[in-house]
C-alpha positions in Angstrom: 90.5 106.0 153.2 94.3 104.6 153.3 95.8 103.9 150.2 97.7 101.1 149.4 100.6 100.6 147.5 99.2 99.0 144.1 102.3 96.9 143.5 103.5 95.9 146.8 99.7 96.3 149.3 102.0 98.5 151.5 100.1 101.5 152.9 101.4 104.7 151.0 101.5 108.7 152.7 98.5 110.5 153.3 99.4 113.2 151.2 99.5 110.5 148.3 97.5 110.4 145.4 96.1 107.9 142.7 94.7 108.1 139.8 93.4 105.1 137.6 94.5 105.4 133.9 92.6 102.1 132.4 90.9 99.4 133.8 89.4 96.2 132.3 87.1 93.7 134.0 88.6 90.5 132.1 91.9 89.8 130.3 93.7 86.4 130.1 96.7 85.0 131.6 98.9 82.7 129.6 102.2 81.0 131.2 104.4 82.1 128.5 107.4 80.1 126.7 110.6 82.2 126.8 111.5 84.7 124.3 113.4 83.2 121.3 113.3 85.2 118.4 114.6 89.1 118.3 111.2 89.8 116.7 109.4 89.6 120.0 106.8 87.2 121.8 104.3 85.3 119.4 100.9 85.2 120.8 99.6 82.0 118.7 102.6 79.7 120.9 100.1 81.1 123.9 96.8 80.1 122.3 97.9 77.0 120.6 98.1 75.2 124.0 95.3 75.5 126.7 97.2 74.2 129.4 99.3 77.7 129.2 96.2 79.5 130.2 96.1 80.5 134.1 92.9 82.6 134.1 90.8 85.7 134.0 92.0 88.6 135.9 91.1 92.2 136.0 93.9 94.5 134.6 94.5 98.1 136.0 97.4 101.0 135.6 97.2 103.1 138.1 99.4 106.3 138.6 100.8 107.1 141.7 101.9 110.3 143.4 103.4 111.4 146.5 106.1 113.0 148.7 109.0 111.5 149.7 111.5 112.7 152.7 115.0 112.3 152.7 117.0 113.6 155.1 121.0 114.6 155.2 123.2 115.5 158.1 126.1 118.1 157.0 126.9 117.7 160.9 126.7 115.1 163.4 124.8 117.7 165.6 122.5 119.3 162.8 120.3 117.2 160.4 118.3 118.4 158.0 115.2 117.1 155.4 113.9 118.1 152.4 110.9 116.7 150.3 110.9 115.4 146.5 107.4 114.8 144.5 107.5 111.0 143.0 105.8 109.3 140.5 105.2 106.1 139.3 102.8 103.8 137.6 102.2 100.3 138.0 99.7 97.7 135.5 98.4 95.4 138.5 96.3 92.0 137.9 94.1 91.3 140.9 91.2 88.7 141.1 88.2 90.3 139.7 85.9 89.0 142.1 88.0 89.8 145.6 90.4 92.3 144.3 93.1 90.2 145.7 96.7 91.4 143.7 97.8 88.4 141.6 101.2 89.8 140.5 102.2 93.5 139.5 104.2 95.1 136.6 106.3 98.3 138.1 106.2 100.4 134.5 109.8 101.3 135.3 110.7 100.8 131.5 108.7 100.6 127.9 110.1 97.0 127.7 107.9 96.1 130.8 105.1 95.8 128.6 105.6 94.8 125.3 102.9 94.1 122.3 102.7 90.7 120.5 104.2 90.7 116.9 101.6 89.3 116.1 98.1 90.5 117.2 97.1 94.5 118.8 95.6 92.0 121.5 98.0 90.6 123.3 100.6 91.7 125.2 103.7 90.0 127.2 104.1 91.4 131.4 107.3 91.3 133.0 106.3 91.4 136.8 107.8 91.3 139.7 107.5 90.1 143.4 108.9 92.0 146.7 112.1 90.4 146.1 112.8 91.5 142.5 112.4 88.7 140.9 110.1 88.8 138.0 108.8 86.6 135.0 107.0 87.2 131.7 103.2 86.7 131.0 101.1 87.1 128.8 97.7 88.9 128.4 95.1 89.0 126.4 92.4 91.0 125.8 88.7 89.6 124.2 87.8 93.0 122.2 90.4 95.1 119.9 89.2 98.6 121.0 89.9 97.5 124.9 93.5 96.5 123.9 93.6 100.5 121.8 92.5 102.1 125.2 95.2 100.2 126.8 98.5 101.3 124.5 96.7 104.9 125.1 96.6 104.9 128.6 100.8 103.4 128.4 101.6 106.2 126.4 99.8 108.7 128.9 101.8 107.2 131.4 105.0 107.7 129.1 104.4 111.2 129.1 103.4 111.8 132.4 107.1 109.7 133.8 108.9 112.6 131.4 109.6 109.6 128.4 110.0 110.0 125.0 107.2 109.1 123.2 109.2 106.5 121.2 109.6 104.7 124.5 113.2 105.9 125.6 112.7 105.0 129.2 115.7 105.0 131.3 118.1 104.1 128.9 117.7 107.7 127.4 117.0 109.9 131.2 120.4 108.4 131.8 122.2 109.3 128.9 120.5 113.0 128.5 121.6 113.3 132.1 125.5 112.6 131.0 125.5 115.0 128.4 124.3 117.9 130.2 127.5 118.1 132.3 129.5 117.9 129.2 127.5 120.2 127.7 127.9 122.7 130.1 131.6 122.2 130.9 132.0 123.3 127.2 133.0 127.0 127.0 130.4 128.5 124.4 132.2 130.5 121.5 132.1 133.9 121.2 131.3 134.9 117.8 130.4 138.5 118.0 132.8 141.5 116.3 135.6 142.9 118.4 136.2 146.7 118.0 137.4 147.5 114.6 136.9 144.1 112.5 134.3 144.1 109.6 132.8 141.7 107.4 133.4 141.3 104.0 130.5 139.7 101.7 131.3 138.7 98.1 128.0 138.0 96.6 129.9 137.7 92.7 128.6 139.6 89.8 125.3 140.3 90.6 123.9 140.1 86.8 126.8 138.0 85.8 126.7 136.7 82.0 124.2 135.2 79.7 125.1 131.3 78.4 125.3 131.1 75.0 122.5 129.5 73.8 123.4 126.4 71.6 122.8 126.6 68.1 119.7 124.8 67.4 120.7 121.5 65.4 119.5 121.7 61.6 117.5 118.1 62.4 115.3 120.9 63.8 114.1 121.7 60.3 114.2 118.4 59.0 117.8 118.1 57.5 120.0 115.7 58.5 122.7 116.8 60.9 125.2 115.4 58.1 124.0 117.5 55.5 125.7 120.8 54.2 123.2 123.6 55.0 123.9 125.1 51.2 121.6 122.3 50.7 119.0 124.3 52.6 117.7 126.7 50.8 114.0 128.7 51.2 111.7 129.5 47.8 112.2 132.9 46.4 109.9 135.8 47.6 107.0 137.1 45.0 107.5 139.1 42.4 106.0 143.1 42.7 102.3 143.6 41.3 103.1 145.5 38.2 105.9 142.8 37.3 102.8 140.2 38.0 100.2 142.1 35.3 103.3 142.1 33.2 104.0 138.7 32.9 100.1 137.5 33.1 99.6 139.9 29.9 103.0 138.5 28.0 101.9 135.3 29.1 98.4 136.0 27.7 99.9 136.8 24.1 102.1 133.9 24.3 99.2 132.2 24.4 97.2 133.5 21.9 100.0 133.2 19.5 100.1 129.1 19.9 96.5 128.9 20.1 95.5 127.7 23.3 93.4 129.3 25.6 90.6 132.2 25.1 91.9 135.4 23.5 89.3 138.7 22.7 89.2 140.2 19.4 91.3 143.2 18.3 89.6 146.4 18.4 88.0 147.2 15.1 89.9 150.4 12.7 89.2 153.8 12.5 89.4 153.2 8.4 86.6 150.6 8.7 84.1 152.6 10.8 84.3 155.3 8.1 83.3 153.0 5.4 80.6 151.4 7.4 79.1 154.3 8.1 79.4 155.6 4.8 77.8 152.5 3.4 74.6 153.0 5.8 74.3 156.8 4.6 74.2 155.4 1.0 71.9 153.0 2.0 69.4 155.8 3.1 70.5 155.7 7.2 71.2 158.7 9.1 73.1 158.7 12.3 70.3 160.3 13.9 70.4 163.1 16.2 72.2 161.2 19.1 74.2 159.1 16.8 72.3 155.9 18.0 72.3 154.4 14.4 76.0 154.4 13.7 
């Protein structure tokens, strides 16, 4: 089966091959106004007005690859030719009951297709005829997750042309192909060690010297900063144990003295348990053989 050329119905090589990144059966076509805002196309100017609809048509991107011959003469009596592998990929809308091609998008650049500011479903088409000229629709797709597949399938097609993802299109090919003859007609340095140099590191004193700490402010310990710290002063420590019994026993006859407090009796004289016992023994009392009646 010949393949044709999706953007121009031109048969392509034999050796070419296609491959269909998205397809959807029904998208609409809107007549768009011209762009007037830096923002980018407004897809409710489209909708607003059904006069600016043209119809349904049947959206594809389709990748295309094949060979293509050119030939050079060094010599007027020898020619030579030489192959290069191209690729491109074009978003076609044909007439979904015939097939018939409608108009064409050649995805030569991000900006061919560009999302509406302000719906995921619609999208503005610049397309173009034979003779280069192009316009701007607008399409619009009925269901969100068709309008997902077809971003996706751009940004397959991004990576597949060698684009950055960001959508650098030839604007950026073009200026990473200047700079890599600059690039390379700058001499690279040479920054190894000739014979006989060294390196000298100074890594400073390795355990170097401890900050003083500041001096914690006496507002720490709930004195004004203002305030003298002889006004600071801790309680003394407790006195030893035998100073303690000391002065609980001097403090005991100090009270005993004035009165106050409870005070045990003297211990009786050795004069006065004579005469007691002297008394009982009159009285006809023994002590008894243990002494348990004294």
């Amino acid at each position: 089966m010949e393949l044709l050329d999706p953007a121009t119905g031109k048969a392509l090589p034999s050796d070419a091959i296609q491959r269909v990144l998205f397809i959807a059966n029904k998208v609409y076509v809107y007549n768009i106004p011209p762009l007037t805002s830096m923002r980018g196309h407004n897809a409710a100017s489209w909708t607003a007005d059904p006069s600016r609809q043209i119809f349904a048509a049947r959206i594809r991107v389709v990748e295309t690859s094949y060979e293509s011959i050119s030939s050079s003469s060094p010599s007027s009596s020898s020619s030579s030719s030489s192959s290069q592998q191209q690729l491109k990929v074009d978003v076609v809308l044909e007439d979904p009951s015939t097939g018939q091609l409608f108009a064409a998008s050649p995805y030569t650049d991000a900006a061919a297709v560009e999302p509406a500011v302000d719906s995921s479903r619609f999208f503005a088409l610049t397309v173009r005829d034979e003779a280069g000229r192009k316009a701007v629709l607008g399409v619009g797709f009925e269901e969100r997750p068709e309008a997902f597949d077809f971003s996706i399938a751009l940004q397959e097609a991004r990576k597949a042309l060698g684009w950055e993802v960001a959508g650098g299109g030839e604007a950026s090919r073009s200026r990473s192909a200047a700079e890599k003859p600059a690039a390379a007609a700058t001499p690279a340095k040479d920054y190894s060690l000739k014979e006989g140099e060294t390196i000298t590191i100074n890594i400073g004193n390795k355990f170097g010297r401890r900050r003083p700490q500041a001096e914690p402010s006496s507002s720490a310990f709930g004195v004004a900063p203002s305030a003298s710290l002889q006004s600071f002063a801790l309680a003394p420590p407790p006195p030893p144990a035998a100073a303690s019994r000391s002065e609980e026993s001097s403090s005991a006859e100090a009270g005993s003295s004035s009165g106050g407090g409870f005070a045990l009796p003297p211990p009786p004289r050795a004069q006065d348990v004579k005469s007691k016992r002297k008394s009982l023994m009159e009285m006809g009392f023994d002590d008894g053989q243990f002494g348990e009646f004294a």
